[in-house]
SEMI-159520 format. One record per residue (C-alpha): residue in three letters; x, y, z. Coordinates in pm, whole numbers, plus 50000, padded with zeros to 5 digits. Layout:
N
ALAXYZ
...
END
This chain:
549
UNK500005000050000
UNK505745037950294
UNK506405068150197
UNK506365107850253
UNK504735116650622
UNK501885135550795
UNK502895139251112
UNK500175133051344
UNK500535110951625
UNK500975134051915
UNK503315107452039
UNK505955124551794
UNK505545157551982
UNK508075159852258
UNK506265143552626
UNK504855164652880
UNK507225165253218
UNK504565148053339
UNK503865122553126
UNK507485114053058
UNK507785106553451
UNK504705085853449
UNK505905063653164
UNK509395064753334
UNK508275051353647
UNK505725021953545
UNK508335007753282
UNK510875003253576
UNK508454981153692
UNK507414963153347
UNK510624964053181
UNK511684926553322
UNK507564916253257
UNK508364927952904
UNK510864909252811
UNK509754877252996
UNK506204883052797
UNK508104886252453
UNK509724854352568
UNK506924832452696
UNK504884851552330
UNK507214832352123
UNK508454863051927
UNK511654858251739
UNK513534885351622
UNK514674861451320
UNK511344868251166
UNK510994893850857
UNK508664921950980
UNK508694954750744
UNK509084978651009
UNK507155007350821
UNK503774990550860
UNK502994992050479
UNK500344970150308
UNK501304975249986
UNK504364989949744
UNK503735021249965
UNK502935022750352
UNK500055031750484
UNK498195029750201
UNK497175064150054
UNK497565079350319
UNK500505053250334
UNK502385070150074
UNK502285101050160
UNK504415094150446
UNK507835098550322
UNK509135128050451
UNK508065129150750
UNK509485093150812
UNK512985101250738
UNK512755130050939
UNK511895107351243
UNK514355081451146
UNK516935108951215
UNK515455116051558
UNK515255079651631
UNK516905048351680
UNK516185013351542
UNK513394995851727
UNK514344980552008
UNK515674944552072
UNK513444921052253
UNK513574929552670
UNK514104963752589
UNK511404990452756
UNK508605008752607
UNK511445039052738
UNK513265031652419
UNK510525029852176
UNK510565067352160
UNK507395080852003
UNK506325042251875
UNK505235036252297
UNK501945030552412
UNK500185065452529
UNK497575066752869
UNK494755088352786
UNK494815117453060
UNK492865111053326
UNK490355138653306
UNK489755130252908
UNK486415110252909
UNK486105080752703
UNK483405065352572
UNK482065030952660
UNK481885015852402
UNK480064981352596
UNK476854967752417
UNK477414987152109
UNK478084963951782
UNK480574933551721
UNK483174948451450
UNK485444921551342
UNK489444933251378
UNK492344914951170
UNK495214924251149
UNK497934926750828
UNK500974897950800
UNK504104913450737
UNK505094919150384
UNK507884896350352
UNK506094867450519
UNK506124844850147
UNK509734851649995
UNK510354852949601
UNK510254817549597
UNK506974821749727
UNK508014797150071
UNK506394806750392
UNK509364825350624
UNK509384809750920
UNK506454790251005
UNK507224782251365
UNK507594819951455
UNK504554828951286
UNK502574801151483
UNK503714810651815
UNK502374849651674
UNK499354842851554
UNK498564819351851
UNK498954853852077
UNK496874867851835
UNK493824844251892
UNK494414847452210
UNK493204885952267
UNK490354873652003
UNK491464888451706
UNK489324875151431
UNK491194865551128
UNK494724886150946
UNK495154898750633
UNK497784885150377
UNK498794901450045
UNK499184874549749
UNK500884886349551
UNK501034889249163
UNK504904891849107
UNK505784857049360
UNK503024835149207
UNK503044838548838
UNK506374851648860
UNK508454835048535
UNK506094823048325
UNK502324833748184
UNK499924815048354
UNK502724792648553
UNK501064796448960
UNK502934787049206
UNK500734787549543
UNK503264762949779
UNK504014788550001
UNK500484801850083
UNK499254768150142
UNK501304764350436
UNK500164794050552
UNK496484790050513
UNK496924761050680
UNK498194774550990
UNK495484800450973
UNK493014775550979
UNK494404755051252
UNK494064782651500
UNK490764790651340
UNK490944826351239
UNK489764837550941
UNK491654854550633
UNK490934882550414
UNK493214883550142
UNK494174905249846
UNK494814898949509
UNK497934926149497
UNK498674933749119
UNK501114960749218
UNK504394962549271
UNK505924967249682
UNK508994980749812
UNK511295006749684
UNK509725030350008
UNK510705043550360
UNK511045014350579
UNK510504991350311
UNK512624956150355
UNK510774938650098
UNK510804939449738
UNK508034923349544
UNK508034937449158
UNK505984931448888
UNK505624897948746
UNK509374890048484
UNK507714883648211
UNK505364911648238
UNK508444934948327
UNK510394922047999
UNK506964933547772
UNK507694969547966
UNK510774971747836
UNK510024968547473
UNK506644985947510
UNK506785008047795
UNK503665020747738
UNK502044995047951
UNK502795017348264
UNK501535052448366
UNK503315081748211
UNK503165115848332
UNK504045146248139
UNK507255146348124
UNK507215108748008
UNK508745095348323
UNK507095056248327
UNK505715039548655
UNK506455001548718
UNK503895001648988
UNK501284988548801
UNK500344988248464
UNK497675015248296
UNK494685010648297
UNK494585021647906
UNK495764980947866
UNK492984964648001
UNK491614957747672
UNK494584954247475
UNK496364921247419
UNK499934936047471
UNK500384907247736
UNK501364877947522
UNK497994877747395
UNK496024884347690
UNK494794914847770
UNK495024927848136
UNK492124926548274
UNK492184885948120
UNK495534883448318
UNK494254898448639
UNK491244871148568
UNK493124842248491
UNK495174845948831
UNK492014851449040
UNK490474822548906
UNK493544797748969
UNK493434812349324
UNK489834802349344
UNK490254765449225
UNK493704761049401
UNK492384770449770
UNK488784755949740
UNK488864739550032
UNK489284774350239
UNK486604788050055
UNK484254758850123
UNK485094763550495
UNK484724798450528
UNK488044802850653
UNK488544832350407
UNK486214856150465
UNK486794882050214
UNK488554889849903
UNK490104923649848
UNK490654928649524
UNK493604952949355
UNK492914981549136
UNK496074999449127
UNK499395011649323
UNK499424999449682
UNK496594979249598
UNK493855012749579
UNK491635025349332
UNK493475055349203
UNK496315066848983
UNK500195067449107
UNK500225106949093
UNK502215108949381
UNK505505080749375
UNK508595093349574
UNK510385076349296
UNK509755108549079
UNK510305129349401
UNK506965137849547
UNK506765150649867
UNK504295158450108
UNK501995176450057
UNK502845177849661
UNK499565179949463
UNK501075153049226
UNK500895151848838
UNK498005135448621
UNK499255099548481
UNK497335098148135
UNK500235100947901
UNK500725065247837
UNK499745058547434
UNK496335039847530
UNK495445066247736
UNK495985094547479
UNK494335073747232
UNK491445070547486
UNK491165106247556
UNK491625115747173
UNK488625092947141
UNK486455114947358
UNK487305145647308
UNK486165138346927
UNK483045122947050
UNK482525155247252
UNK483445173346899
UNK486405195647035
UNK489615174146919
UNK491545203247022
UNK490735192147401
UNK492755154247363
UNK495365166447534
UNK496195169647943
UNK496285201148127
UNK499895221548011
UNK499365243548346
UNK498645218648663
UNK502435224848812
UNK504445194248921
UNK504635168149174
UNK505635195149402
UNK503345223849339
UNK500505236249571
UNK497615245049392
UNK497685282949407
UNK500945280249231
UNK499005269848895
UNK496785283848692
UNK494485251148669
UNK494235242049058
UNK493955278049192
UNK490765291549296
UNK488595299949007
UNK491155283948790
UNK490895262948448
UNK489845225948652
UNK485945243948602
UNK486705253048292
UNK484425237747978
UNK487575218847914
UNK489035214248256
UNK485585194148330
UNK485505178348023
UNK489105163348125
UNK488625152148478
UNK485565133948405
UNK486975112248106
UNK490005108648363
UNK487285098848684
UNK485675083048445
UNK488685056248310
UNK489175047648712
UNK485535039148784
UNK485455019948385
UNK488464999148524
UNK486944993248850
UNK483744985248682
UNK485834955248471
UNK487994941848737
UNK485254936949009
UNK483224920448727
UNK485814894648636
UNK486594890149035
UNK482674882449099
UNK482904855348855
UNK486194838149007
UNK484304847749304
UNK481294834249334
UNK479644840649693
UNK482574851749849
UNK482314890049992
UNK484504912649791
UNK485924943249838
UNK488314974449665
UNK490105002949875
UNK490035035649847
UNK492935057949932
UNK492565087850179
UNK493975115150024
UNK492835145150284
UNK495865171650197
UNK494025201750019
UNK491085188250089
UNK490145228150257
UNK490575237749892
UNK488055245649595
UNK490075222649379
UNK490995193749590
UNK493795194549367
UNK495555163049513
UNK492495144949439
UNK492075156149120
UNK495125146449015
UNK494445105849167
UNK491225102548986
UNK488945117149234
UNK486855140949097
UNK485655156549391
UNK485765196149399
UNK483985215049638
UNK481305216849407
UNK480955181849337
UNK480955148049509
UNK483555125149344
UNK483175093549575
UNK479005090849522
UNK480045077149166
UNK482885055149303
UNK479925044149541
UNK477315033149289
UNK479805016249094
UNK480904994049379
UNK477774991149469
UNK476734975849172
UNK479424950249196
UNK478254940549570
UNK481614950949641
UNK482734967549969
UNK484754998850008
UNK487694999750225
UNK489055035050315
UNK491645045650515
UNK493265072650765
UNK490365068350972
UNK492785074651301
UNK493825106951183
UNK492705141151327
UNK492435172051136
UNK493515195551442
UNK497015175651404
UNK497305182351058
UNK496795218551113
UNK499345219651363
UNK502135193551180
UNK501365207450831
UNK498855239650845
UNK500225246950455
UNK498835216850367
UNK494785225950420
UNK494315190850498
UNK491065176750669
UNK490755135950730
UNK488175137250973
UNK486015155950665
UNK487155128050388
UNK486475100650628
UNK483225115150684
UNK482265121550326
UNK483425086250212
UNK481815067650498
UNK478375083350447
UNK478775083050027
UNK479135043350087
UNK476505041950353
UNK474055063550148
UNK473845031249881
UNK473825008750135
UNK477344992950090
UNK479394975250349
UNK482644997050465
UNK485674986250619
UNK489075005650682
UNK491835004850790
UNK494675026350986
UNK497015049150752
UNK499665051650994
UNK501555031651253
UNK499025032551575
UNK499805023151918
UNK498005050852150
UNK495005053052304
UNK494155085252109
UNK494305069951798
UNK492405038551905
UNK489645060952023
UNK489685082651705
UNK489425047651483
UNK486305036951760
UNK484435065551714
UNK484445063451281
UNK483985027551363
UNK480495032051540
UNK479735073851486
UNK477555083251787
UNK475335103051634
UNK474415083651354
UNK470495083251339
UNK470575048451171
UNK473325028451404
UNK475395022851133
UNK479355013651175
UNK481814996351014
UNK481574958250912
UNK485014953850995
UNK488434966351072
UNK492134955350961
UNK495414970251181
UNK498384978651001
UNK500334960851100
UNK501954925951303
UNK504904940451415
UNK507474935551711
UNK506644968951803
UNK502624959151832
UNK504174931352045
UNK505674950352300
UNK503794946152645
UNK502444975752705
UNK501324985952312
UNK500004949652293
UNK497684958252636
UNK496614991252438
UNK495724966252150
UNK493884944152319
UNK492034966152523
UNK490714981152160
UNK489654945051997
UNK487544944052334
UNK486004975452264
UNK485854972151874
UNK483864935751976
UNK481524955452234
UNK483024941652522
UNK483134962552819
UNK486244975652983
UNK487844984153326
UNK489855011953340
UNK487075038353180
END
């Protein structure tokens, strides 16, 4: 789903006095505890976690990758996380934070059951698509179960399984882990991941495209986004070839197919038993429905408004398409004023208030680009209802929230989310999935827009307004919605932000989320104190009631 970073966990704003001796004090008590826990937990530090707590190529999703920056800023401030036995003391800003005693929380006791899984490390199958070490991941997801977590997440992905060959699986590896899964009887959601990972902050895994599709790119390199300046993206490949055979024959959206299906017939049994719950299905980079406007490989930064990525030749011939249709051929071209990766949107003359994105052309363009991510959507959730059959589905959608105080929305614009301030761009999105009986899966639901204000106040960014006009654009058709954490999360502040989007108060019709996935199984998470924080939240994400109101 690593990257360039919003700084908002107020556990990366130096400690109160008071606080600081607090934490001092009970971790001279825990600190032996700790270790002996970690011990007794069976956590190795031989096993491959990627520390950054991405899901995808990029880290926390959409909002993962636009967590760069900030994350290399931190690294600077920071050491390595700590080796087993050491104390929360040393974790720095990734320890477990009390809620103040005079903040009020909400019991959350009685209220309903939301499933929580939580996301396998991404280097848990290697290239030769083996399970890493199955002993240590036993001994993990046994502590799991054991705080009631209902099921994990795995990624499967696209560039271990058919990786020489076309339509050559090799599944061996996820067998075994299935298996375990089912032993302790959890449940699994997985994703079919036809994107590339690594290459990020904190990234120690590097899963790339599929060789043989890789070899095609370099002969036709067309089969990746393009932006303006004709710099290619090897994330994923463009939409504009899902119905062109430029594959060895097939066409994409037959490839993407053809490896759902085998994954259907080759793990039947898991199906049959219900042991996989749902399917998450990928659209693009990191796994999310949008366009790779904003890669750190072409150095974006936060909070960069990102380029448009519609200069591949399928594309162009796409758009030249409809801008006849429309009869102004003048208009197939893309915007020659949006800025660059780097710009804000009052630096060009298409973002800026009052600027050419309402123009008759400027509208003309963002809907045939909105309009080529929902058409590719629309195709791939299709295809995955057929391999599918009866099995929930679902698709993510990234949280991009930075400009989101802005007319424009340029950064959203510029993903495929046409969603001005005059327009909502997720009620299409919506219908679409909804059409599909697919749910939506959103992100950056721990976020808060005061810390945004006060980490990045250039940046006009509002989550807690995204999340709220998602949530409700899903809700409004009656689809399922899940999410899932953007960032790293271990305090009780952004557990209680994630409760209350989970089940909103003052919803008149009860609604909440039908589940929730935690980025990610880490040793961190495993530490005593954040895995107390942790399980006190699956008790109140499950409606349980809790102690220490």
């Amino acid at each position: 789903m690593a990257t360039s970073l919003i700084q908002v966990f107020h556990s990366l704003r130096p400690p109160t006095a008071s606080s600081t001796a607090t934490t001092a004090s009970s971790l001279r008590n825990s600190q032996t505890l700790s270790a002996s826990l970690q011990v007794s937990l069976g956590f190795r530090s031989s096993v491959d976690f990627n520390s950054c707590g991405l899901k995808g190529c990029f880290g926390p999703s959409s909002a993962r990758s636009r967590t760069w920056a900030m994350e290399r800023e931190r690294e600077e401030r920071t050491e390595d996380y700590p080796q087993e036995g050491d104390s929360v003391d040393a974790v720095d800003d990734k320890q477990a934070v009390s809620t103040p005693q005079e903040l009020l929380e909400r019991d959350f006791a009685g209220t309903p059951y939301v499933p929580v899984y939580v996301m396998l490390p991404l280097g848990i199958i290697n290239m030769n698509c083996e399970l890493v070490d199955p002993e240590g991941l036993l001994n993990q997801l046994r502590t799991l179960k054991s705080i009631n977590v209902d099921g994990v997440m795995v990624d499967c992905w696209w560039g271990i399984v058919e990786a020489d060959d076309p339509q050559v699986y090799n599944w061996s590896g996820y067998k075994r882990l299935f298996q375990i899964v089912r032993e302790l009887k959890l449940k699994l959601q997985v994703v079919m991941s036809f994107h590339e990972c690594g290459g990020n902050v904190g990234d120690d895994v590097h899963n790339p495209l599929p060789r043989w599709v890789t070899e095609i790119g370099q002969s036709n390199p067309d089969i990746y986004f393009t932006d303006r300046e004709g710099r290619r993206n090897p994330e994923c490949l463009s939409w504009g070839i899902d119905k062109e055979r430029v594959l060895k024959g097939r066409t994409a959206v037959e490839v993407y197919f053809d490896y759902m299906r085998s994954f259907r017939v080759e793990f039947d049994e898991f199906f049959e038993d219900e042991i996989i719950s749902e399917i998450e299905v990928g659209l693009g980079p990191c796994g999310e429905l949008r366009y790779p406007s904003y890669p750190e490989k072409h150095s974006w930064r936060y909070p960069g408004i990102g380029e448009f990525q519609s200069y591949d030749k399928y594309l162009m011939k796409s758009l030249t398409k409809a801008a006849e249709a429309r009869g102004h051929s003048l208009w197939a071209r893309g915007p020659d004023n949006a800025g660059s990766y780097n710009s804000t949107p009052h630096e060009t003359g298409f973002f800026c208030d009052g600027g050419e994105y309402d123009s008759y052309y400027g509208r003309f363009f963002l809907n045939w680009y909105s309009r080529v991510l929902i058409d590719h959507g629309e195709r791939v959730l299709g295809l995955a209802n057929l391999a599918f059959e009866g099995t929930s589905i679902a698709a993510k959608v990234s949280g991009i929230h930075w400009w989101y105080k802005t007319a424009s929305h340029a950064a959203e614009l510029t993903a495929g989310f046409y969603n001005p301030s005059n327009r909502d761009g997720y009620a299409p999105i919506a219908a679409m999935l909804k059409k599909h009986g697919a749910a939506l899966n959103f992100t950056c639901v721990e976020l808060r827009t005061l810390d945004q204000h006060e980490d990045f106040p250039e940046a006009l960014a509002d989550p807690e307004g995204l999340v709220w006009q998602v949530l409700n654009a899903a809700w409004d058709v009656c689809i399922p919605v899940a999410s899932e954490n953007a960032l790293s999360c271990h305090d009780r502040e952004g557990y209680n932000k994630i409760l209350e989007n989970a089940k909103p108060l003052t919803d008149p019709d009860g609604r909440h989320l039908s589940a929730f996935t935690y980025l990610r199984l880490s040793p961190v998470l495993m530490e005593r104190d954040n895995f107390m924080e942790f399980e006190r939240f699956v008790k109140r994400m499950h409606g349980e009631p809790v102690s220490d109101l």
